[in-house]
C-alpha positions as CSV (number, residue, x, y, z in Angstrom):
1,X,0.0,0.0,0.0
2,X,3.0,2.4,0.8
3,X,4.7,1.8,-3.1
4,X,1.1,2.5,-4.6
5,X,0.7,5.8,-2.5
6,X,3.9,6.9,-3.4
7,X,3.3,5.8,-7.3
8,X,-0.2,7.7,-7.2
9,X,1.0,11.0,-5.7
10,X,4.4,10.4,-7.8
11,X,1.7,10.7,-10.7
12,X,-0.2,12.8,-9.5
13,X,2.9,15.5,-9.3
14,X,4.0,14.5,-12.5
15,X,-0.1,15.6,-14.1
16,X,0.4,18.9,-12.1
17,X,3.5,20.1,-13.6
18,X,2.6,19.2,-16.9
19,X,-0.4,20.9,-16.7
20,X,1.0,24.4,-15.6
21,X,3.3,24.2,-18.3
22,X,0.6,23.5,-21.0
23,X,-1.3,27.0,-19.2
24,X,1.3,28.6,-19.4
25,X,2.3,27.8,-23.1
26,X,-0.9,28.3,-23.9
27,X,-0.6,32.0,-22.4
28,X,2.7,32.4,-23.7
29,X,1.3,32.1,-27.1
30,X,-1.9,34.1,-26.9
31,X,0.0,36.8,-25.3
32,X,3.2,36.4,-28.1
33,X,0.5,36.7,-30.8
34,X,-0.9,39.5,-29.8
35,X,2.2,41.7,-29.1
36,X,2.8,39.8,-32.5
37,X,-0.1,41.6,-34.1
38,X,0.3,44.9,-32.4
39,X,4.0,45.4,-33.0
40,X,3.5,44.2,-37.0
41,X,4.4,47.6,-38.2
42,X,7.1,48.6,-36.3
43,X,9.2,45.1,-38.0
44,X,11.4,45.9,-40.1
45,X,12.3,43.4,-42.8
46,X,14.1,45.8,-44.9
47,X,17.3,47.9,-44.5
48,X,20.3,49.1,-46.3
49,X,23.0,48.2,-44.3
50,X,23.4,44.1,-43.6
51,X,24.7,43.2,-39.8
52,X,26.7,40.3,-39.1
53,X,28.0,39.4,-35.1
54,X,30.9,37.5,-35.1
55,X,29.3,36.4,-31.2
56,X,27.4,34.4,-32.6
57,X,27.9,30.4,-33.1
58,X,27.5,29.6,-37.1
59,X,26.8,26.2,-37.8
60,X,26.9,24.7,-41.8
61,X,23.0,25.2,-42.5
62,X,20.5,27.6,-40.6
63,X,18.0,26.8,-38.1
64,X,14.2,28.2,-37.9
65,X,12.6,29.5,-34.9
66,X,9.1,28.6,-34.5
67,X,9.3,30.1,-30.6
68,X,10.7,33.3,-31.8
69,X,7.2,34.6,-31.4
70,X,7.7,34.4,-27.5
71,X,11.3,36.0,-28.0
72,X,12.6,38.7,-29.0
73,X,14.8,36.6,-31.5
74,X,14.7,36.2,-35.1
75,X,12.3,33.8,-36.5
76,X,15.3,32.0,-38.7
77,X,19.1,31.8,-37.5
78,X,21.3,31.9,-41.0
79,X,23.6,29.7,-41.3
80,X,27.5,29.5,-43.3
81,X,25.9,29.0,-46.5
82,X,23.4,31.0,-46.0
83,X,25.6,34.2,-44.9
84,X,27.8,33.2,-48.3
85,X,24.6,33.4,-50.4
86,X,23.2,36.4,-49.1
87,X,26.4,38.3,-48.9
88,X,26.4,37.4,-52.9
89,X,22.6,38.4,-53.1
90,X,23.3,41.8,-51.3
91,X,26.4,42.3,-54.2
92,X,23.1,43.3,-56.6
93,X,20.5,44.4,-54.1
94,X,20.3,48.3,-54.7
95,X,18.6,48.1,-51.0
96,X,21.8,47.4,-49.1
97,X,24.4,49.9,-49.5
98,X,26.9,48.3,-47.1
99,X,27.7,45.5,-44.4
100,X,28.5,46.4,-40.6
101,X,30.8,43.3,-38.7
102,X,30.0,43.4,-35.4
103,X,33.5,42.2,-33.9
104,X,33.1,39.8,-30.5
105,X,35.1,37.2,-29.2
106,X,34.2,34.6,-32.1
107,X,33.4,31.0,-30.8
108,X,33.9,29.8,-34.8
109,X,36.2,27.3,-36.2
110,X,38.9,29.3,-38.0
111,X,37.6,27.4,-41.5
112,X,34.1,28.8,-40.7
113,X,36.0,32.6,-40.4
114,X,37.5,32.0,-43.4
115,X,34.9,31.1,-45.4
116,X,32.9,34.2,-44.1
117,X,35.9,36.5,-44.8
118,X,35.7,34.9,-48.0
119,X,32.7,35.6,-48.4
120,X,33.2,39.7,-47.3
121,X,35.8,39.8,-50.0
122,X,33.8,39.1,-52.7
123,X,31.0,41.2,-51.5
124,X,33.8,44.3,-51.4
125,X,33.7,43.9,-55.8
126,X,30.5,45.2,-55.7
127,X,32.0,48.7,-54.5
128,X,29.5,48.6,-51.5
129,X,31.4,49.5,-48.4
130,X,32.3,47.4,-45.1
131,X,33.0,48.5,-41.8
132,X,33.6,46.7,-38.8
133,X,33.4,48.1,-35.0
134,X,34.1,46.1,-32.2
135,X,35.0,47.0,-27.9
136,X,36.8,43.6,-27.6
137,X,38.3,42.1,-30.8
138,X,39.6,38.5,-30.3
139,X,42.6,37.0,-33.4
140,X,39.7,35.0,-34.5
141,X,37.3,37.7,-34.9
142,X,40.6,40.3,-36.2
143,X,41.2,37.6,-38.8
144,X,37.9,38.3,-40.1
145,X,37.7,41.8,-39.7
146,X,40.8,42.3,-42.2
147,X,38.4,42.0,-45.1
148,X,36.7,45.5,-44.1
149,X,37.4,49.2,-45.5
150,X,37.9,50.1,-42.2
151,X,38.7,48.3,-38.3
152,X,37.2,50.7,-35.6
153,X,38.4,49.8,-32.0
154,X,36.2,51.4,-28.8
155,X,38.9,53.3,-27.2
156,X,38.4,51.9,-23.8
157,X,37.9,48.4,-25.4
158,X,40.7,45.5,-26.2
159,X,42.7,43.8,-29.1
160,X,44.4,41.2,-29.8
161,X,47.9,40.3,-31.6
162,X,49.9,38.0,-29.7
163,X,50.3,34.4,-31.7
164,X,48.1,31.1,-31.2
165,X,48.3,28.8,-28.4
166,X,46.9,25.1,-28.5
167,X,46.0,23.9,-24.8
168,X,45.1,20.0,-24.5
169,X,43.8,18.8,-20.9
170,X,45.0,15.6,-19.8
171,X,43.3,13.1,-17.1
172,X,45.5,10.3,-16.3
173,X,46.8,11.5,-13.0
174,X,42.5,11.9,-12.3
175,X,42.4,8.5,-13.4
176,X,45.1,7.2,-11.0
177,X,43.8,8.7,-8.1
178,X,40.1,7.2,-8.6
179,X,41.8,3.9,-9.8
180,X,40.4,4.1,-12.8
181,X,42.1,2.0,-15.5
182,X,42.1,2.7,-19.1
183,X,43.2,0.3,-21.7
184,X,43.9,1.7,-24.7
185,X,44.6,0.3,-28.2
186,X,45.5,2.8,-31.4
187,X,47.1,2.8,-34.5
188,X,49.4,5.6,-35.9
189,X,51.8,7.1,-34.0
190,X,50.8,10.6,-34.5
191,X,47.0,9.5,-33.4
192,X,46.9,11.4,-30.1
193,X,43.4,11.2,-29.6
194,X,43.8,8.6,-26.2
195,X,47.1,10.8,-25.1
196,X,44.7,12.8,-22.2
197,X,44.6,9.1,-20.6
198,X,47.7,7.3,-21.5
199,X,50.1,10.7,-20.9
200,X,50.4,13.4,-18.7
201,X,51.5,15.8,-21.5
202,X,51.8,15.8,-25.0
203,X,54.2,13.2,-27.0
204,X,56.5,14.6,-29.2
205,X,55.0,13.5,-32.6
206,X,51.6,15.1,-31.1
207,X,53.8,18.7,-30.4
208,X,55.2,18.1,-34.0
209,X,51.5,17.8,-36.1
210,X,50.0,20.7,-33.8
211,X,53.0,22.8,-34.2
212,X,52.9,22.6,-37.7
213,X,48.7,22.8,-37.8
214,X,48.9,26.0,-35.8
215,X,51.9,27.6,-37.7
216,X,49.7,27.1,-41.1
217,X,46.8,28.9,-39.5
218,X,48.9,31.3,-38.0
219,X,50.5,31.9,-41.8
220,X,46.8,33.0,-43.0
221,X,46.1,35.3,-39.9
222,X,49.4,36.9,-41.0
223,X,48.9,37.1,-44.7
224,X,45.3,38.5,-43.6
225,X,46.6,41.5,-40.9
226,X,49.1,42.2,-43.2
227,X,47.1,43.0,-46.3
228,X,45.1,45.2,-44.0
229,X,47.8,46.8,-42.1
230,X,50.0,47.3,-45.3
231,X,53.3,46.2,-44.3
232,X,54.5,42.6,-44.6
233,X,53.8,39.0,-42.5
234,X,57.6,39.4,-40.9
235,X,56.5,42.9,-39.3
236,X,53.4,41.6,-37.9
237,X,54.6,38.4,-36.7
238,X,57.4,41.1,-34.8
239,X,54.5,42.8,-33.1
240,X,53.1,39.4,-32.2
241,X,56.0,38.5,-30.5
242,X,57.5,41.4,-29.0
243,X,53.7,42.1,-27.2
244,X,53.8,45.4,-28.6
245,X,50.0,45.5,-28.6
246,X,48.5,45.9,-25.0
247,X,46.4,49.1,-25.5
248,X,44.0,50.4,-28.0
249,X,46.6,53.3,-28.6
250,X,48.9,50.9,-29.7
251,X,46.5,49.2,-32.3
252,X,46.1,53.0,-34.1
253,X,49.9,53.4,-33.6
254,X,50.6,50.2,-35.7
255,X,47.4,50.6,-38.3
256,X,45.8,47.5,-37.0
257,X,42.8,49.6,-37.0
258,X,41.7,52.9,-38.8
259,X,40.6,54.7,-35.4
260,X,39.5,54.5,-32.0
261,X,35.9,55.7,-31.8
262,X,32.7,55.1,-30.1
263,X,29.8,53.3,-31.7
264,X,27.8,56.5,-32.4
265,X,30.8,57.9,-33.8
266,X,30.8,55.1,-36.4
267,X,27.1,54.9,-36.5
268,X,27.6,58.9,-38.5
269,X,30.4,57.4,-40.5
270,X,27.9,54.5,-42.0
271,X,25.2,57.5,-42.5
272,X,27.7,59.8,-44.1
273,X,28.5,56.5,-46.4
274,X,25.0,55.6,-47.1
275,X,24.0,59.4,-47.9
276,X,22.2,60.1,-45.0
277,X,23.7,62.7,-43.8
278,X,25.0,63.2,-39.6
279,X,21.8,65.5,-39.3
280,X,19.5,62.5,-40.1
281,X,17.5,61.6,-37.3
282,X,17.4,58.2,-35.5
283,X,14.8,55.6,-35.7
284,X,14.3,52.1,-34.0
285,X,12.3,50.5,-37.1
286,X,9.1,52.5,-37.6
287,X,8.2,53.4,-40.9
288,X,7.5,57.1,-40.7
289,X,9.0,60.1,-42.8
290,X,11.8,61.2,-40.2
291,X,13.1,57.8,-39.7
292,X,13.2,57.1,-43.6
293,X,15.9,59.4,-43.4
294,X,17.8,56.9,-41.0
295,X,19.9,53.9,-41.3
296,X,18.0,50.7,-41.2
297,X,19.8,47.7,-39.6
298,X,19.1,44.7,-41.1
299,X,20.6,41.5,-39.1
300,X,22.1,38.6,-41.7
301,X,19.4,36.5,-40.0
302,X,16.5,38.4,-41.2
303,X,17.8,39.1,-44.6
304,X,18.4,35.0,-45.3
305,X,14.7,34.4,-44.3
306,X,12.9,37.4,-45.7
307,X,14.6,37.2,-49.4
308,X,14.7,34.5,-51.9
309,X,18.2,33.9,-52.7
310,X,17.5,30.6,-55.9
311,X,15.7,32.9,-58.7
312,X,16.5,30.3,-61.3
313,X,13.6,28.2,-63.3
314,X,15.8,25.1,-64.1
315,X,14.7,21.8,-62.8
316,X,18.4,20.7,-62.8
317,X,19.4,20.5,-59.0
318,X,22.9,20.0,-57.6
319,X,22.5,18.8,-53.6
320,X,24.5,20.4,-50.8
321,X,24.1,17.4,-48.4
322,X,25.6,18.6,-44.8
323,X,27.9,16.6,-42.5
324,X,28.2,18.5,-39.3
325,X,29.0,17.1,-36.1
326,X,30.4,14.1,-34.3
327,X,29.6,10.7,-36.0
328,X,27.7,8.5,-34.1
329,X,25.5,5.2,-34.7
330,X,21.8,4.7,-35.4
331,X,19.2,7.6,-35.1
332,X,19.8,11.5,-34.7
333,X,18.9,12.5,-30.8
334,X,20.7,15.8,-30.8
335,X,21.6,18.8,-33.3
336,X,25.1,18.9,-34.9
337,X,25.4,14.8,-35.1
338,X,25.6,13.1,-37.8
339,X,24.0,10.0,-37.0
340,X,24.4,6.8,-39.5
341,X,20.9,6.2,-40.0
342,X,19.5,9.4,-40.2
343,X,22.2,10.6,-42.7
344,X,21.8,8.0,-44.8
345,X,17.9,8.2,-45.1
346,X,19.3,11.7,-46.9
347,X,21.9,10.0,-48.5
348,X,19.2,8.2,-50.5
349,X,16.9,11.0,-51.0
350,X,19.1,13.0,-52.9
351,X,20.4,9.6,-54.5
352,X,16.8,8.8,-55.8
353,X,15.9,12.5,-56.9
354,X,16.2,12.7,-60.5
355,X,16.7,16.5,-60.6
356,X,19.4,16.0,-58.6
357,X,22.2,15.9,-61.3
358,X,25.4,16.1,-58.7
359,X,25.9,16.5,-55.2
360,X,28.6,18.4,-52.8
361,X,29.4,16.7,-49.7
362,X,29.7,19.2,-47.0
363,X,31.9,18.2,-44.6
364,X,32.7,19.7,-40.8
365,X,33.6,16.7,-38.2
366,X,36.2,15.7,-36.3
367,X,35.3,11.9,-36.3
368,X,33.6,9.2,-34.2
369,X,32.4,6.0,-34.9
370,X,34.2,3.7,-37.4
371,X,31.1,1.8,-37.5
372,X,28.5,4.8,-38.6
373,X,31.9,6.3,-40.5
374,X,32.0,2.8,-42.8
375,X,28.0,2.8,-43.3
376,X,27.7,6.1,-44.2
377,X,31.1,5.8,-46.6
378,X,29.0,2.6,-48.1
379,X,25.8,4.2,-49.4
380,X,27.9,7.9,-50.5
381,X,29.3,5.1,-52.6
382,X,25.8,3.8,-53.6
383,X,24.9,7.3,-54.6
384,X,28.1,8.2,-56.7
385,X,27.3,5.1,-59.0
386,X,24.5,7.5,-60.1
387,X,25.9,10.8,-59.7
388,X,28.9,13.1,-59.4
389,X,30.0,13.6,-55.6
390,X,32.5,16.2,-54.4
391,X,33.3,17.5,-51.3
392,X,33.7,20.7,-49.4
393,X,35.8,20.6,-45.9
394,X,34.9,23.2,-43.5
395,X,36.4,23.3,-39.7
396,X,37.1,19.9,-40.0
397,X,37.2,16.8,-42.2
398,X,39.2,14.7,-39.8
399,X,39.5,11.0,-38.9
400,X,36.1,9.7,-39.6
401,X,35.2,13.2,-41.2
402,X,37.9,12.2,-43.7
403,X,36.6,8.6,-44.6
404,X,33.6,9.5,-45.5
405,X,35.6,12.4,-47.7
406,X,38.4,9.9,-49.5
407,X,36.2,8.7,-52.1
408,X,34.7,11.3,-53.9
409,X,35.1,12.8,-57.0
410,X,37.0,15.5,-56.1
411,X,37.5,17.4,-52.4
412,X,38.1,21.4,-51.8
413,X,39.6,22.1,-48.5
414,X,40.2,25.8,-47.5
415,X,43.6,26.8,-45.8
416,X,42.7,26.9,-42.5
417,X,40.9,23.3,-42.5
418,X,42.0,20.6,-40.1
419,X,41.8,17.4,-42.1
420,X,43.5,14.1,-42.0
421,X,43.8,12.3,-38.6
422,X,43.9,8.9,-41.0
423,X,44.1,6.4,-37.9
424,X,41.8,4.3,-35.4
425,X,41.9,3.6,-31.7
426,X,40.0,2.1,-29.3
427,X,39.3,2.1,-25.3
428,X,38.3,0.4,-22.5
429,X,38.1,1.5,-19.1
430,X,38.6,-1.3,-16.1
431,X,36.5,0.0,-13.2
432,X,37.4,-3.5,-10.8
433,X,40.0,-1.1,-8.4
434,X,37.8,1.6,-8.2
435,X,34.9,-0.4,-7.2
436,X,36.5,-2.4,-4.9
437,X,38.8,0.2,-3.5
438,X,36.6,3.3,-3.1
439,X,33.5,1.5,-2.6
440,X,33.7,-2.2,-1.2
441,X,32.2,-3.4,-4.3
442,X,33.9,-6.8,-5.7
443,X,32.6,-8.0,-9.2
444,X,32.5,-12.1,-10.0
445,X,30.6,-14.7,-12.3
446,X,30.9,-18.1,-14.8
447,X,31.2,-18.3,-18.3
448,X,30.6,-20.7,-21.1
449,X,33.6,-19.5,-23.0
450,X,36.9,-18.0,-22.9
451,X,35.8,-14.5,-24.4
452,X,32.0,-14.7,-23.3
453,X,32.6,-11.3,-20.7
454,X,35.0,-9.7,-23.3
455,X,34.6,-6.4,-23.1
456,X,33.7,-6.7,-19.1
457,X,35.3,-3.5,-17.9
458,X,35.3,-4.7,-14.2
459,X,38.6,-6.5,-14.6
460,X,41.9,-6.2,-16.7
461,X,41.7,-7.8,-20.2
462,X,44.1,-11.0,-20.5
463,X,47.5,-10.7,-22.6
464,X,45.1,-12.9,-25.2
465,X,42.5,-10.2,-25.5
466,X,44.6,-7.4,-25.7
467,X,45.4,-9.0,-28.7
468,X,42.5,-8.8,-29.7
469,X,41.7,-5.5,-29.5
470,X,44.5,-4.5,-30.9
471,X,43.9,-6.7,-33.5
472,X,40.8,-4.8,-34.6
473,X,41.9,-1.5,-34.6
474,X,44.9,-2.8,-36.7
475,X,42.4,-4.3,-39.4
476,X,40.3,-1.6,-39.2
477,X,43.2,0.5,-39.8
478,X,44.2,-1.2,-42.9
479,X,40.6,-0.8,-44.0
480,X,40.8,3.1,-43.5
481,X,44.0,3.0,-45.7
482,X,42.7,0.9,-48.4
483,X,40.0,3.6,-49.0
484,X,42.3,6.2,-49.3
485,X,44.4,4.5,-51.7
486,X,41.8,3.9,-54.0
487,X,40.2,7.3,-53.5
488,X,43.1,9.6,-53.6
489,X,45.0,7.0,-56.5
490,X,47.9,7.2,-54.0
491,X,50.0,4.0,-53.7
492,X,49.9,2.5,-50.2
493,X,53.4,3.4,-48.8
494,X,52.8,6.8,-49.6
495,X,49.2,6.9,-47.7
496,X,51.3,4.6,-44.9
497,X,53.7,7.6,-44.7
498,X,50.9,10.4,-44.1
499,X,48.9,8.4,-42.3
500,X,49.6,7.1,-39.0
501,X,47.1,9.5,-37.1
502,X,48.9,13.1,-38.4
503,X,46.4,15.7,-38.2
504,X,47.1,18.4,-41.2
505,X,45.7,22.0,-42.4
506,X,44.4,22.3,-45.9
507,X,47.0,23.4,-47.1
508,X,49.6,20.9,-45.7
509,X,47.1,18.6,-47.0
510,X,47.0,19.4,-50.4
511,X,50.8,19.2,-51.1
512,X,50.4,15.3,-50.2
513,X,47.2,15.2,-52.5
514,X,45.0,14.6,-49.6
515,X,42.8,17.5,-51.2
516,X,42.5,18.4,-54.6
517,X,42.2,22.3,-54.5
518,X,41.9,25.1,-52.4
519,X,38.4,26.5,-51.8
520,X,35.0,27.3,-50.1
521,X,31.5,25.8,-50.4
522,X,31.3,27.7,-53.4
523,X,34.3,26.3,-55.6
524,X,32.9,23.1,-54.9
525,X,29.4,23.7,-55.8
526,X,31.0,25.0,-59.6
527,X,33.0,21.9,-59.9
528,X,29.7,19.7,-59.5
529,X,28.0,21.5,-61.9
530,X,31.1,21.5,-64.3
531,X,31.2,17.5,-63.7
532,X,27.5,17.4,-64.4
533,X,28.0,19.5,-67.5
534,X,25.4,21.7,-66.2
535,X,25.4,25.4,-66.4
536,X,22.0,26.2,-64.8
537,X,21.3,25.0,-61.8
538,X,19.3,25.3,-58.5
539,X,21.0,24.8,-55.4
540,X,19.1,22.5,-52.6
541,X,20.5,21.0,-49.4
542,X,19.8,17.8,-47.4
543,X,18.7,17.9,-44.3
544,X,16.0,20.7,-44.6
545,X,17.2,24.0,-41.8
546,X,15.8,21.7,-38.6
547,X,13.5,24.2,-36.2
548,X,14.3,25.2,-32.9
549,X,11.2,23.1,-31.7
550,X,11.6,20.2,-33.4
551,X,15.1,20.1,-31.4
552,X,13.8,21.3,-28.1
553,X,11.2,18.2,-28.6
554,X,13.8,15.4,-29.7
555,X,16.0,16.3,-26.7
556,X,12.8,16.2,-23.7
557,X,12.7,12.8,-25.8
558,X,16.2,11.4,-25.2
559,X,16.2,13.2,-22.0
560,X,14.4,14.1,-18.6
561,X,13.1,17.7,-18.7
562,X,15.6,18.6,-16.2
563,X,18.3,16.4,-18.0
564,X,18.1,19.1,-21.0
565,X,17.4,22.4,-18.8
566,X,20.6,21.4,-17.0
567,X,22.7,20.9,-20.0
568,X,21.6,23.7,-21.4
569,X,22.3,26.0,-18.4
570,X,25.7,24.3,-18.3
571,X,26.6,25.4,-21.7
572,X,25.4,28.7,-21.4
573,X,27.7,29.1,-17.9
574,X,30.4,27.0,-19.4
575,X,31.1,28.9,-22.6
576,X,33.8,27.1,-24.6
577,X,34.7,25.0,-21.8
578,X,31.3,23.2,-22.0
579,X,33.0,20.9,-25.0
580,X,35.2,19.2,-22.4
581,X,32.5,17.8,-20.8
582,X,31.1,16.6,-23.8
583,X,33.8,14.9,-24.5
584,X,33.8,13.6,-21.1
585,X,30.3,12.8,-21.7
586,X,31.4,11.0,-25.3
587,X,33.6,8.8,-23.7
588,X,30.6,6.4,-22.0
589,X,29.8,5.6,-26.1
590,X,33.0,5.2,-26.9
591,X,34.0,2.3,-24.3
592,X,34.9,-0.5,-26.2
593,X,34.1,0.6,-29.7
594,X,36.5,1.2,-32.7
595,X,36.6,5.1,-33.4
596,X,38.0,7.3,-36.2
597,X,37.7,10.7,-34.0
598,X,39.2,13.3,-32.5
599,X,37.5,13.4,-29.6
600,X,39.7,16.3,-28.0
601,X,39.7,18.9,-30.6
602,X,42.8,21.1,-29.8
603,X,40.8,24.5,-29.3
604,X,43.9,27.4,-30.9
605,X,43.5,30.4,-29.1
């Protein structure tokens, strides 16, 4: 009788709280719609000068917002492709007379900030100006910024020039202290990805590949500051390491930016460039004859979902099918996963559309599962038998990211890319001294068969078992060179020699004929069509932009309500930090299981 009291009122709790969250949803929304209704004029889904804030996290596609009626948010978040597209839009839109770049402490990969100063670069032909204004301006965001007319700097506010630094945690002393015993199996000696629990600091041949990944980035941040700052990569590599930048004085001194000014002070720069004049008055969006006269803001979000970019009538179709995130097996549960099943239900979409005359692979991930890697690699193969396939790298096409990559047509990488990372590991992690050390608990059992408990995790694997681990990874290895022999037309001592685990940029990656060329979303897109002999074309990507909604449903699925609200408090708190504990978090799926990943991304500062 106690258990089914506590069960009814347990339910009974449970009915409660869902039901004040339904009212007050349903309020929410009557009460959103209405301010909806009553603000509907004072929108504005126009303006003549395009905003992009380098704060804010770009992923490869955009993302609706079906909430963003209870927010103050927009109602679609653009993604990188999206930003390219309507940077080129705005080239020929009479309406937009210029871009402002917000500059903030950028938590982008530096492939995405390429890309997007790309992307500025070729918007600058159309003789449209670009400014950029920022009170604390990170490399990252700097690196960017290089593609405007003109840097302003707050004059209280900060920059940054003082070289990259690569910072990798490492856990084994954690581990020794709770007892905790990894057992770890990897092929390649340059495949550092188990080094935070085999090491206490980084192996030589790991110092040598970063070294030599961060002084190729470090090359294009140059190259960049210099064009801007006119002078040459040696004299800004000086100032870099002599620290001669500390103060905002020092930044105008050495023409890293064009002046220190407040934001209303470049607010009547951007009217005097747009031809309104410093005695125009200011508006916040309404539609009346005085603010006419004023510079309307338009945010990069709002102009990618009020404006129809694809004006073309052909039925021909080249796919732009997105890879972003760690791989993982079976069924998609969160955003920014690329989940075998899932992304192969797409693969065969675009494989059995008939308009669809070639397709880019989009690539940005660091790796995970061999498994999901070698399905997914299986039916891309499927679909190249009836069409062209190339691919696009963005952040990273690495490990896993890069065997689903080998075998396409052709791949463009862009400078800054991390790719490579050809190599496999596996681990297990033996929790029988823990257990019985910190707890009292002591594990035992029979067995039919010698291998029957293999993996256990609650005692040490046997000399004969190690073997066999190791023997896996090692064939699995093999299997992940094989691939990239036949895809790259490389012979296999010359994939054994680049192999071994050695993480590379673009660049680096192209002189060993990893990659084919040099070049964004865009150059890849042209070479599909070129391969397809088409020359008019729509442009369509797989998976459709998911909504805000739809993700906010799937997590309360895999999750408690208070699992998700937790997490995503945590992140929020956490910042960048929050991806060690996802990796943390990773490692429960990895126990045991082959993996082509990089599960500690070195974050370059």
């Amino acid at each position: 009788m106690k258990e089914f009291f506590k069960m009814f009122f347990a339910s009974l709790l449970s009915m409660i709280v869902a039901g004040v969250i339904i009212t007050g949803l349903a309020i929410g929304m009557i009460v959103a719609l209405a301010k909806s209704f009553a603000d509907k004029d004072d929108k504005v889904v126009s303006g003549n000068v395009l905003v992009i804030d380098m704060a804010k996290q770009i992923h490869e596609t955009g993302e609706r917002n079906s909430l963003s009626m209870f927010t103050e948010g927009s109602a679609y978040k653009a993604g990188l492709f999206d930003i390219s597209k309507a940077l080129s839009h705005a080239k020929k839109d009479n309406a937009i007379k210029g871009v402002l770049l917000k500059l903030s402490p950028a938590p982008n990969g530096w492939g995405t900030l390429q890309q997007l100063r790309l992307s500025l670069i070729d918007f600058k032909q159309s003789g449209k100006f670009v400014y950029a204004y920022g009170e604390d301006i990170t490399q990252g965001a700097y690196f960017v910024g290089t593609a405007a007319d003109s840097i302003y700097l707050n004059p209280a506010g900060g920059i940054e020039l003082k070289g990259l630094a690569t910072i990798l945690a490492f856990f084994k002393g954690a581990l020794e202290k709770l007892e905790l015993q990894p057992e770890i199996f990897y092929a390649g000696k340059f495949k550092s990805a188990t080094e935070p629990f085999r090491a206490d600091k980084m192996s030589d041949p790991n110092k040598l590949q970063v070294t030599a990944m961060q002084s190729g980035i470090w090359d294009e941040f140059l190259g960049a500051a210099a064009q801007y700052m006119h002078i040459d990569k040696a004299a800004v590599n000086k100032l870099a390491i002599d620290g001669t930048i500390q103060f905002p004085a020092d930044a105008l001194k050495n023409k890293m930016v064009a002046g220190l000014l407040y934001w209303d002070e470049v607010e009547q720069r951007i009217k005097s460039k747009t031809g309104l004049g410093e005695s125009a008055p200011k508006t916040k969006g309404k539609t009346n004859n005085k603010a006419s006269n004023s510079i309307k803001y338009i945010s990069v979000d709002d102009y990618a979902a009020n404006n129809k970019f694809e004006d073309v009538s052909s039925d021909n179709r080249i796919a732009v099918l997105v890879a972003e995130g760690s791989i993982v097996d079976g069924e998609q549960n969160n955003e920014n996963e690329i989940a075998s099943k899932t992304f192969c239900e797409e693969i065969r979409k675009v494989k059995n559309d008939d308009k669809v005359k070639a397709v880019v692979l989009r690539v940005n991930s660091p790796g995970g599962s061999a498994l999901a890697s070698d399905v997914i690699l299986r039916e891309l193969m499927l679909l190249k038998e009836k069409k062209h396939l190339v691919v696009s790298m963005g952040d990273y096409a690495a490990s896993g990211g890069y065997y689903i990559s080998c075998k396409a047509d052709s791949i463009f990488a862009l400078p800054n890319t991390i790719t490579g990372s050809i190599g496999v590991f596996s681990m297990l992690f033996n929790v029988d001294k823990l257990m019985k050390n910190k707890l009292g608990i002591t594990f035992d059992g029979v067995k039919n068969a010698p291998y029957a408990d293999v993996p256990s995790g609650t005692r040490p694997l046997t000399p004969a078992e190690a073997l066999r681990m190791q023997s896996s990874v090692d064939t699995i290895y093999s299997l992940f060179k094989n691939h990239v022999v036949a895809g790259r037309k490389l012979t296999r001592d010359d994939v054994d020699s680049i192999a071994q685990g050695h993480v590379y940029t673009g660049s680096d990656a192209m002189k060993l004929h990893l990659v084919d060329g040099m070049g964004g979303l865009g150059h890849a897109i042209m070479s599909a069509a070129s391969l397809a002999k088409i020359t008019d074309y729509k442009i369509v990507t797989y998976p459709e932009a998911s909504d805000k909604l739809e993700t906010l449903l799937r997590k309360l699925k895999s999750n408690t309500a208070a699992s998700a609200a937790v997490k995503s408090a945590m992140k929020e708190e956490m910042g960048r930090e929050y991806t060690w504990y996802e990796q943390l978090q990773q490692l429960r799926g990895m126990n045991g299981k082959t993996m082509m990943a990089m599960p500690f991304v070195p974050v370059i500062n």
